[in-house]
C-alpha positions as CSV (number, residue, x, y, z in Angstrom):
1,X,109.7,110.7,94.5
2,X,110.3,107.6,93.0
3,X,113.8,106.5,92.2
4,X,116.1,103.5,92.4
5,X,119.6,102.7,93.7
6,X,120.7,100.3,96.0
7,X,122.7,102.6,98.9
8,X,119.7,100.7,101.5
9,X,120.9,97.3,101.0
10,X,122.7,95.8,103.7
11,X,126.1,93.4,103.7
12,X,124.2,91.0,105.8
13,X,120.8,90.2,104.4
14,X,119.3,86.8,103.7
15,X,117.3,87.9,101.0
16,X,117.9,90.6,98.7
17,X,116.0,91.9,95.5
18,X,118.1,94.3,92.9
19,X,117.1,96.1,90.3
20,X,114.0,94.7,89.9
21,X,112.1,95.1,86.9
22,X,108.8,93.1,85.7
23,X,107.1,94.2,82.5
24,X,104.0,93.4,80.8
25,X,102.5,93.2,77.4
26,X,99.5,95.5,77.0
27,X,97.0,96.2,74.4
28,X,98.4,97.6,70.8
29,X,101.8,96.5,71.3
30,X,102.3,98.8,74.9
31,X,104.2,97.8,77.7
32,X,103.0,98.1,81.0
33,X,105.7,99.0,83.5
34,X,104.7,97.3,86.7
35,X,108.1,97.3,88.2
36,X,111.0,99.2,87.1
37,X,114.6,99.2,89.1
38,X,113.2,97.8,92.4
39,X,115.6,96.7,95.0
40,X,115.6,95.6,98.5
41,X,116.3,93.2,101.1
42,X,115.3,91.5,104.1
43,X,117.7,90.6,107.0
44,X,117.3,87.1,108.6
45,X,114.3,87.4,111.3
46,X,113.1,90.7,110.3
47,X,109.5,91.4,108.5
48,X,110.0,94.3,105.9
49,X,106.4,95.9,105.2
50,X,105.4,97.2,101.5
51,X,102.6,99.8,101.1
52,X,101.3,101.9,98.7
53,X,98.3,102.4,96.4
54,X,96.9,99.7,94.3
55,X,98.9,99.5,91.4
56,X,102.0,100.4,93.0
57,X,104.0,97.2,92.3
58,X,104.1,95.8,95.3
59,X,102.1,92.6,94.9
60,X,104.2,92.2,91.4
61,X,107.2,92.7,93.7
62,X,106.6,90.2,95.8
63,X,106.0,87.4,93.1
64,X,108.8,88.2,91.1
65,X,110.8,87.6,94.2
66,X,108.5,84.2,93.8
67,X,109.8,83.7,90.3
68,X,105.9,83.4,89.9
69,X,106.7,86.5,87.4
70,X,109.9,85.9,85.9
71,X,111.9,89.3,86.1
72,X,112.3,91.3,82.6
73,X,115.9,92.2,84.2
74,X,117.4,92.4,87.7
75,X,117.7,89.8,90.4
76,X,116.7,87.9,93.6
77,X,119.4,86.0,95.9
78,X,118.7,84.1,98.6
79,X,121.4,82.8,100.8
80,X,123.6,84.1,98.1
81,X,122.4,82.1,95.5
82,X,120.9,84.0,92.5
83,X,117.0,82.3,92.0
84,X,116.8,84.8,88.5
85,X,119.6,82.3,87.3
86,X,117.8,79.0,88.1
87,X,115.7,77.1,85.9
88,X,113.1,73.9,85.7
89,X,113.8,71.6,89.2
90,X,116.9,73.9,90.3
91,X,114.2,76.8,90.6
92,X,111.5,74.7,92.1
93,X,113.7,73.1,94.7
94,X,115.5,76.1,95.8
95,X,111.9,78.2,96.1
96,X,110.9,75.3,98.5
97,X,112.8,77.1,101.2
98,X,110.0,80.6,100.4
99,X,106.2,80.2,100.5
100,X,103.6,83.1,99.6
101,X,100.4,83.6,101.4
102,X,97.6,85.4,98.8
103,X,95.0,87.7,99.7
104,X,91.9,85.5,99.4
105,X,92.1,82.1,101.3
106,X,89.3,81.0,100.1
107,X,90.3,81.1,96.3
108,X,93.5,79.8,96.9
109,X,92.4,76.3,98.3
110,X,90.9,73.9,96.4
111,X,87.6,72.9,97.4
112,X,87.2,69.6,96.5
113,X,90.4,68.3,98.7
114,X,90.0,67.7,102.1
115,X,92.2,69.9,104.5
116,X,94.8,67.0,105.8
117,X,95.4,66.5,102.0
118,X,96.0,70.4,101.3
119,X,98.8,70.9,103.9
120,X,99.8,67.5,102.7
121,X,100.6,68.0,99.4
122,X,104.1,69.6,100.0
123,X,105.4,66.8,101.9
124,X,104.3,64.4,99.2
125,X,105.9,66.4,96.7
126,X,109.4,67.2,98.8
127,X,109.4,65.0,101.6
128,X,109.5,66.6,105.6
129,X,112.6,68.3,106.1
130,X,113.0,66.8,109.3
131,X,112.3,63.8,108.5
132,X,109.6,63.5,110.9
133,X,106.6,61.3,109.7
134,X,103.9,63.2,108.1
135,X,100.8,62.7,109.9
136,X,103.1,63.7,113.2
137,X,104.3,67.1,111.3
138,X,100.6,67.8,109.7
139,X,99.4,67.3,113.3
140,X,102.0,69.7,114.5
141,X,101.7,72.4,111.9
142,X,97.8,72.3,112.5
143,X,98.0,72.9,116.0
144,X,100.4,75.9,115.7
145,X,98.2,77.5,113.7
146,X,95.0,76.9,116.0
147,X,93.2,73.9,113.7
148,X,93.9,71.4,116.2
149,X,91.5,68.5,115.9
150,X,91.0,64.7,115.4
151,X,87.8,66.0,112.2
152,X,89.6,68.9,111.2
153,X,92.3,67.3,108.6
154,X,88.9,65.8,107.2
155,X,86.7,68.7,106.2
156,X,86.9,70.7,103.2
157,X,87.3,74.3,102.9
158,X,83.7,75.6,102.1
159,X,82.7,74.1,106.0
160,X,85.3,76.9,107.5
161,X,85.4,80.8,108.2
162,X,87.7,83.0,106.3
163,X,89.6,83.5,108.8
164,X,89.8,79.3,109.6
165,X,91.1,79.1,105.4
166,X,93.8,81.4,106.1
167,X,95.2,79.4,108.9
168,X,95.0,76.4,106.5
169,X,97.0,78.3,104.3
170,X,99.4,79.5,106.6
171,X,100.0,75.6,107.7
172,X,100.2,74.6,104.0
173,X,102.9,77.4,103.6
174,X,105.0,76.0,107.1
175,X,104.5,72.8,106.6
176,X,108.0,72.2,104.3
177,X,109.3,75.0,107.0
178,X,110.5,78.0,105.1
179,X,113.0,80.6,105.8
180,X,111.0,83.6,104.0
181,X,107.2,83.8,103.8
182,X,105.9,86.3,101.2
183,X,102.5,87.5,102.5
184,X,100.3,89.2,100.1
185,X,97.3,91.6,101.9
186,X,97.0,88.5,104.2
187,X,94.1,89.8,106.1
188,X,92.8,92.4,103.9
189,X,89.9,89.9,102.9
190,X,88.9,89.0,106.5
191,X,86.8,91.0,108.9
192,X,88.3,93.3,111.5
193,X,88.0,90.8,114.5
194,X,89.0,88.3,112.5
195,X,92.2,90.1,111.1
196,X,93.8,90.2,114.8
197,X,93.8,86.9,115.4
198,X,95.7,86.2,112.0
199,X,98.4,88.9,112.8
200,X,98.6,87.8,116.6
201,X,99.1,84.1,115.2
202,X,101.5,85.2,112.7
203,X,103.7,87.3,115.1
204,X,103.6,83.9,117.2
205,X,104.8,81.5,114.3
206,X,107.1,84.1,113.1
207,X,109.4,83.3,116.4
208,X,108.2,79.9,116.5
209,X,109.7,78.7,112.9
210,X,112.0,81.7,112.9
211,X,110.8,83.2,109.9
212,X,111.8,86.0,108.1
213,X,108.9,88.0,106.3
214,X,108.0,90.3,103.5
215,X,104.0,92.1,104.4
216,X,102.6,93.6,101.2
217,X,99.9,95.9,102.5
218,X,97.6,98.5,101.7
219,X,96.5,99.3,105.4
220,X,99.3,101.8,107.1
221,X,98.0,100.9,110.5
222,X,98.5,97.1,110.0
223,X,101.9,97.4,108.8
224,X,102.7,99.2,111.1
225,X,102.3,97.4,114.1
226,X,103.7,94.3,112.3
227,X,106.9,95.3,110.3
228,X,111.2,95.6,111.5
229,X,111.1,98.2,108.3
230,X,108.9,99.8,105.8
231,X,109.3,100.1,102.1
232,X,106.9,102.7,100.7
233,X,105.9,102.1,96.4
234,X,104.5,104.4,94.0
235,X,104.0,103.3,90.2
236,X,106.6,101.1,90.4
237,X,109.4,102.6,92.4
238,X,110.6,102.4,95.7
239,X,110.5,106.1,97.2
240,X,111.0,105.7,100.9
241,X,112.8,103.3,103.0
242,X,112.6,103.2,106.6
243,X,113.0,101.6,110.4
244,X,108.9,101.6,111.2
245,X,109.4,103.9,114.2
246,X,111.4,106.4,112.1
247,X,108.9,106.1,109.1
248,X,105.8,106.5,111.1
249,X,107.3,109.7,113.5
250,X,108.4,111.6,110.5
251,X,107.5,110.5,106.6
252,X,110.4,112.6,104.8
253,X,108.9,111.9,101.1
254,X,105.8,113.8,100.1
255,X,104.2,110.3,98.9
256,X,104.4,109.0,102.4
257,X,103.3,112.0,104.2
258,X,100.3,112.1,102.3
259,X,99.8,108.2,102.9
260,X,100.3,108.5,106.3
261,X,97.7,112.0,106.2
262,X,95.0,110.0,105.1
263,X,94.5,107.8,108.6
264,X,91.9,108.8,110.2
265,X,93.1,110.3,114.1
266,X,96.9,110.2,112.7
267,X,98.7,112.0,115.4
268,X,101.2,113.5,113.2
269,X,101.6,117.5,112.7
270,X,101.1,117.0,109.0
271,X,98.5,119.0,106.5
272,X,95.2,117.3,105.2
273,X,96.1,115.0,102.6
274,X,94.3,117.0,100.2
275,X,97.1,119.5,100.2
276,X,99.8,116.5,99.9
277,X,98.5,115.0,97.0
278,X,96.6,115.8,94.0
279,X,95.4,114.3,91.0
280,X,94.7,111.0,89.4
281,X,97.4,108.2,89.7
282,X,98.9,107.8,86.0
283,X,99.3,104.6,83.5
284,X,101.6,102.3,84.2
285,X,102.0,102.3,80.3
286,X,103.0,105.8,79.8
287,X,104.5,106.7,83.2
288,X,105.9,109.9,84.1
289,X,109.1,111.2,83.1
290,X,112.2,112.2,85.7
291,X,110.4,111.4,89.2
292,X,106.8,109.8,88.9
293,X,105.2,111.3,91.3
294,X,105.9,114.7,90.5
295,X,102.4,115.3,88.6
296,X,101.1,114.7,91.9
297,X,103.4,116.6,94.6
298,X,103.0,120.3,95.7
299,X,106.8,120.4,96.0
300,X,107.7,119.3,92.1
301,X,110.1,121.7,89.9
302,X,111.9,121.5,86.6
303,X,114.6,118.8,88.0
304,X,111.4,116.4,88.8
305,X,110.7,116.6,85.1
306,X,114.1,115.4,83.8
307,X,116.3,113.9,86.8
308,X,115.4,110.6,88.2
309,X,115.9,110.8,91.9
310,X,118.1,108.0,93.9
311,X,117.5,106.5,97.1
312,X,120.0,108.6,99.2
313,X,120.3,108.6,103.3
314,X,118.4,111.3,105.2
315,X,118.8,109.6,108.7
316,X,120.9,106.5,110.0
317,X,118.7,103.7,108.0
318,X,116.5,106.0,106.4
319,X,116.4,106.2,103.1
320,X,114.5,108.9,100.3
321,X,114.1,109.3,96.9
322,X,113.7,112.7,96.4
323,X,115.1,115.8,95.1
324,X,114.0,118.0,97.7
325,X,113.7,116.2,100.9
326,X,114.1,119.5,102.8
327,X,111.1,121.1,101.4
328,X,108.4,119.1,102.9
């Protein structure tokens, strides 16, 4: 399954990830490989989805794009300028033009600032990029995002919904008006109701602002009806990339037809996922030689064990990492 190379990328993107790989120190001197050899891109307007299990690397992915995680190796450009060689202020001011959404809203605001002073803060820090005054672009961001109010900018977040926090982090995030948004599992903490309103508002801002956006997701269903393209992780490796339509009619890598298995009333001519997958995922620490998910796949032989596959075209923009693509 899981491989690297690069033959996806395109000549054109506006942000593109190679080689990617972010390690950790674990207990007794181990290293724990959260990333290793990741690359892809995102052309300008387009949102690429990332799913996969938890642990896959996909939140780690999308911080190292971040420079939260500074990359053990490989490297990030944005508008052609490499961020992995940027240090100090020249990192901070060229990140300015990315902003990442996190999984719990609630967490990621602090509670004892009021709201105004939250979506604030950026402007204070950078000044508007459009040189507009900041209560008129704080009034503007707010109502985008549905927060519209003369009392609103005044509250704090424990007197608002889950659902209400994410907004406020959405307008914190648009407020210095990005190019890229990174959104981690942005409505995997909110209930179900809740959840369409978030991805209806973000499909709105995303032609609003024109932004281009990277979904890291667990949910197949939600990524799907959101994403341009679909990047599918396991352990750490990118094993299937995709056009969503193409992806979602016919998962070519044994890892993704056993995701895509396991929704309930899929409509897809595909075995239970029982018979897909097996098996515990492994350590991060010790993974798998050859491909890493061939302790898990019906379809692994010899090759798995000693050959690491490469990304390689199956279809016009439809990419597998795979040794035997034609067996499943």
């Amino acid at each position: 399954m899981a491989g690297t190379g690069d033959a996806h990328l395109r000549e054109d993107a506006h942000l593109v990830a190679r080689d990617l790989v972010v390690e950790f120190s674990g207990p007794n001197k181990t290293v724990v490989h959260a990333v290793s050899g990741v690359s892809f891109d995102l052309i300008a307007g387009e949102t690429l989805g990332v799913v996969g299990e938890s642990g896959c690397g996909k939140t780690t992915s999308g911080r190292a794009v971040m420079q939260l995680e500074r990359p053990t190796s490989g490297e990030v450009t944005l508008r052609g300028q490499r961020l992995t060689d940027l240090q100090g202020t020249d990192l901070r001011r060229a990140r300015r033009a990315m902003q990442m959404i996190f999984q719990d809203p609630i967490s990621s605001l602090n509670p004892s600032r009021r709201v105004k002073d939250i979506v604030r803060e950026g402007i204070e820090i950078w000044g508007d990029p459009d040189g507009a005054s900041t209560s008129d672009r704080i009034d503007e961001i707010m109502e985008a995002v549905g927060l519209g109010g003369d009392d609103v900018g005044e509250r704090r977040p424990h007197e608002f919904s889950g659902g209400q926090c994410q907004r406020i982090c959405i307008a914190r995030a648009l407020v210095l008006d990005p190019e890229v948004l990174i959104l981690d599992e942005p409505v995997s903490a909110l209930d179900v109701s809740v959840q369409a309103q978030i991805l209806n508002l973000l499909d709105k801002l995303k032609e609003q602002f024109q932004l281009t956006i990277m979904f890291i997701s667990h949910d197949l269903a939600v990524v799907k009806n959101v994403s341009d393209r679909v990047m599918v992780m396991y352990l750490g490796k990118v094993c299937e990339v995709a056009g969503t339509d193409a992806l979602y009619a016919k998962p070519t890598h044994p890892y993704s037809r056993a995701l895509l298995a396991s929704i309930p009333g899929h409509e897809l001519d595909l075995p239970p996922a029982s018979e897909l997958i097996s098996g515990e995922l492994p350590s991060p620490i010790d993974p798998p030689s050859g491909c890493r998910f061939r302790t898990r796949c019906p379809h692994a032989t010899a090759k798995c064990a000693t050959e690491e596959p490469v990304l390689r075209a199956v279809a016009e923009d439809h990419y597998v990492a795979c040794h035997h693509p034609g067996s499943v």
